[in-house]
N, C-alpha and C positions, 0 to 999 in steps of 0.2 A: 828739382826732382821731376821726371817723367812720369807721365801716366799711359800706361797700357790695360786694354782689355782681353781678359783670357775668355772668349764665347763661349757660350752652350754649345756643344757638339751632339749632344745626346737627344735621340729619338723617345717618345716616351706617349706611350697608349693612350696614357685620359691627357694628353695635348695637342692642339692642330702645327707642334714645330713641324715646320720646312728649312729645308737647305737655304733656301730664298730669305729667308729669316735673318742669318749673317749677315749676308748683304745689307737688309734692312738698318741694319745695327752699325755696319761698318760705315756707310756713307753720314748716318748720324754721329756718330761719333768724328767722323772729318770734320763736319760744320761745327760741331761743339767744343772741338778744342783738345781731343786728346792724340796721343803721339803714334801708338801701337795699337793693332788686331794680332792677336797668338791664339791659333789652335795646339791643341796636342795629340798624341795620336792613341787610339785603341782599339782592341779586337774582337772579334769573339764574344762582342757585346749583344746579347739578346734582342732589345729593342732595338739596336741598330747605330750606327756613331757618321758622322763627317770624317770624310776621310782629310786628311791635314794638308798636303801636297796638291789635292784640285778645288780643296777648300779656300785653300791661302792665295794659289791661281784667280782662281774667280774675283776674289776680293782686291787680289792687286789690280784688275782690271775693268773693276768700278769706282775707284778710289785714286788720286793724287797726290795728297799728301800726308798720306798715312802711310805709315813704318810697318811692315807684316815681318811677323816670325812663327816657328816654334815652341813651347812651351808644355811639354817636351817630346821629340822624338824619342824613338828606339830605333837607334844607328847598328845594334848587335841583328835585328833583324831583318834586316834587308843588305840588298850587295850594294857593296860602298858605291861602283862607279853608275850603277843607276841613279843611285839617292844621291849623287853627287851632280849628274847632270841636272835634273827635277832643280830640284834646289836652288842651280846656280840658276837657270830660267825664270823660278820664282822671282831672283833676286834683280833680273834686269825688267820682269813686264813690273818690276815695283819700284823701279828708276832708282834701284843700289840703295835700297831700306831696309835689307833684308836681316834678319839676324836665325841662326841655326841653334833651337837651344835641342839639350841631348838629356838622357834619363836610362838607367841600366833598365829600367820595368823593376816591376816586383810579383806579375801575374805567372805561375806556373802554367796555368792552362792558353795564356795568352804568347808566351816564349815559344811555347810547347808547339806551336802549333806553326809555326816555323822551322820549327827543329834546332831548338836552344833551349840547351838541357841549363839547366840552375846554375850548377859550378862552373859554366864557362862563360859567364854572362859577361863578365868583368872583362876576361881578357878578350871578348870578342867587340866589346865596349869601344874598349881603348885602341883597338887594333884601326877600326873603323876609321874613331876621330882620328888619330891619324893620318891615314889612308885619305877622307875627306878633304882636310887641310890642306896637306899636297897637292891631290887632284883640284883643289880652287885656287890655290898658288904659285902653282908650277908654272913657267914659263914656256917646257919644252916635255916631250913625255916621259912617263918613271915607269919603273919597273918594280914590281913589289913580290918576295916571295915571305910570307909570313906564315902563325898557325891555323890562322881559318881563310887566309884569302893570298891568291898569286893571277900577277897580275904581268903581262911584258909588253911594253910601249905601249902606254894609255893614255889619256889624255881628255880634259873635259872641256868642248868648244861650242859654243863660246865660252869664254870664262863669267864665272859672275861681273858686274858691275862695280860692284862693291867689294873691301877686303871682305867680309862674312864673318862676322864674327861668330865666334861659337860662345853659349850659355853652353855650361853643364850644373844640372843639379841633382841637388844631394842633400842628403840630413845629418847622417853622421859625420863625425873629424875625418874619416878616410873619404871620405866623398868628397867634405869639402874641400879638402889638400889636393883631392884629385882636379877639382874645380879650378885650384887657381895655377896646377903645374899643367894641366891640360887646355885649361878654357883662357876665353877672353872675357867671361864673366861665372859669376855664381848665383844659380834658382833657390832662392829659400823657399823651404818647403810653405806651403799654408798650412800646415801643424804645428808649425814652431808659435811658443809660448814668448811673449816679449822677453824674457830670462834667459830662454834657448835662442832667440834670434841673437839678444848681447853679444851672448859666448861664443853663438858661430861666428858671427861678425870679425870676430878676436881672433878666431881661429883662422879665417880667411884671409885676412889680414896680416896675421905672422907670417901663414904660408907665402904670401906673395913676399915680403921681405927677405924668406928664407931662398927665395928660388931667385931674388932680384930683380923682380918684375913691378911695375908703376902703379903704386894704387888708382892714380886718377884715370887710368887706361882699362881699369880691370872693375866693372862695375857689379851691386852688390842689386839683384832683385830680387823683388818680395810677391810674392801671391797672398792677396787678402781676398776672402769672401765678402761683401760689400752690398750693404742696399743702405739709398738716404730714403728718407720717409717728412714730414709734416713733425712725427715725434718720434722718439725711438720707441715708443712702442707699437706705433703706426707700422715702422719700419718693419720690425720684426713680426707683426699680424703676419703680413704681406708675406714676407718671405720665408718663415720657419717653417712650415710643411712643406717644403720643396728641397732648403737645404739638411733638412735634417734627413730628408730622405735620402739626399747624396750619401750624406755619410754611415747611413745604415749599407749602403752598398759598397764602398771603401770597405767596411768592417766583413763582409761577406766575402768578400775578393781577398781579403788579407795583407789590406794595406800598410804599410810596415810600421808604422806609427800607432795602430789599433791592435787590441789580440783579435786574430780571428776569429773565434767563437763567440768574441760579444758585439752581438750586433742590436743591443739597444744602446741609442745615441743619447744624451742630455744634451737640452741648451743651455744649463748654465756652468756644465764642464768645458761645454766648445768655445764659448761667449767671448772668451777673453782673445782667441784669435779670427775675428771679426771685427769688421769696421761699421756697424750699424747705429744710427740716428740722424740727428737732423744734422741741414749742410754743417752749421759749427762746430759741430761734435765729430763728424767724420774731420774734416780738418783739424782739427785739434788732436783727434788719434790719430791723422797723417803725418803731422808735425814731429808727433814726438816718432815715426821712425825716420823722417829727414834727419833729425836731429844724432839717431844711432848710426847714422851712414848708410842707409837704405840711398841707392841713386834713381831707381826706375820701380816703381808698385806695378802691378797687374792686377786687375780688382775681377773677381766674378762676380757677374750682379744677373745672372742667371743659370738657375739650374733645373735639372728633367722636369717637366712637366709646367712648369712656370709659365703663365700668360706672357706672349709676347707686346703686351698694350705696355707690361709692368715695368718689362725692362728697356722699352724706349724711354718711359717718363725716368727711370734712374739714370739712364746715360744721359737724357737732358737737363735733370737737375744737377749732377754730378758736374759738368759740363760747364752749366750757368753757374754756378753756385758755391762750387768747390775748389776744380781746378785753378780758375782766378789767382787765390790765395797762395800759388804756387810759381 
């Protein structure tokens, strides 16, 4: 199993984060042993967010052999053959590590602001990947007349380095089915419940047999919220007013997994999809989703406002400590 890091993006008042901060993160995590840095992208965000495509930039070009991607884009908001070029660039200053993961959004004021109205999210989704695939593909130029985008002799030069594989993630069955007739991998949510990750799993996995595609080609990852600590309750001091703040904001935005109007959070509703305590015990919760068919984890071990002292010492315990066992 691989390990990835999904970073803090998020600017946040009572913190001194910097963009420079990533960086920080991503060259330590080269020397400590994990495989991936993935940003994701958002808008509209008040305090302010990393943008993903000069975030990822940056990082590929303080880093060697670190794997950079997505985690997740919104391909419906932007024009394909832009995000097409970006992307493949990313993929060569990261010498062909690149992976492209994708996400329909669920922010109306964030689509909105584009000009991506709710009901056409989907098919301007799908149009995209598409559209993306070819344009990294293609040998010679295409021609695309579709319902949100026309295109005549296009062509993206240079091409990536890499095929590019595309993540798409999802939570529900049509998401995931979309995941494995559209993608070359599947994002489980960090909401999923060990019970709900099972059944997706099961789900994913039919879908690929149904559409005849190779499960060992088509990999399953996982976002976990993540801090090791001295004890887990150490861990959790540490980190619980920072994470539960995330997700009082999740619930404010109307994240599809929360009802929107309730936005007080519990930890010991959230607890269960969490990887929090000492190195043993995260491993031992890592294990058992090795065991479910998880291929590649992405842990966040930092969120708004969070000391960046904190999340060096977890990427280095994580690192020394965990990984290993792997």
């Amino acid at each position: 199993m691989k390990f990835g890091v999904f970073l803090n993006q998020y600017y946040h008042p009572e913190s001194e984060f910097d963009e420079s901060d990533l960086i920080e993160q991503a060259e330590l995590m080269e020397d400590v042993g994990f495989d991936t840095a993935t940003l994701g992208e958002r808008h509209v965000h008040e305090e302010g967010f990393v943008d993903p495509v000069t975030g990822l930039a940056a990082i590929a070009s303080q880093t060697d052999d670190l794997d950079v991607g997505t985690a997740a884009m919104l391909p419906a908001i932007h024009d394909p053959l832009s995000l097409a070029e970006q992307v493949a660039m990313i993929d060569r200053f990261a010498g062909g590590t690149m992976h492209f993961g994708a996400a329909l959004g669920y922010r109306n004021r964030e689509l909105g602001a584009f000009g991506v109205e709710m009901d056409e999210r989907v098919g301007k989704f799908i149009e995209s990947i598409e559209l993306l695939k070819n344009l990294w593909r293609a040998d010679e130029p295409i021609d695309h007349h579709g319902d949100f985008h026309d295109y005549d002799d296009v062509f993206v030069r240079p091409q990536p380095e890499s095929n590019l594989p595309v993540w798409i993630g999802g939570h529900a069955d049509v998401a995931i089915k979309r995941a494995a007739y559209r993608g070359d991998g599947w994002i489980a949510s960090a909401s999923s419940t060990k019970e709900d990750l099972s059944e997706q799993i099961e789900t994913y996995e039919a879908a690929l047999d149904e559409f005849g595609m190779d499960r060992e080609n088509n990999d399953v990852v996982l976002m976990r919220d993540c801090f090791v600590g001295d004890s887990a309750e150490k861990a959790r001091e540490t980190v619980q007013p920072y994470l539960l703040n995330l997700y009082e904001w999740y619930a404010r935005w109307g994240q599809t997994y929360m009802d929107e109007h309730e936005v007080e959070v519990d930890w010991d509703e959230l607890a269960e999809k969490f990887v929090i305590g000492t190195p043993a015990e995260c491993i031992e919760q890592f294990r058992e989703y090795e065991e479910m068919g998880v291929d590649q984890i992405l842990v966040r071990i930092q969120f708004p406002g969070q000391p960046q002292e904190s999340a060096l010492t977890c990427l280095e315990r994580l690192g020394e400590e965990v990984l290993p066992a792997f």
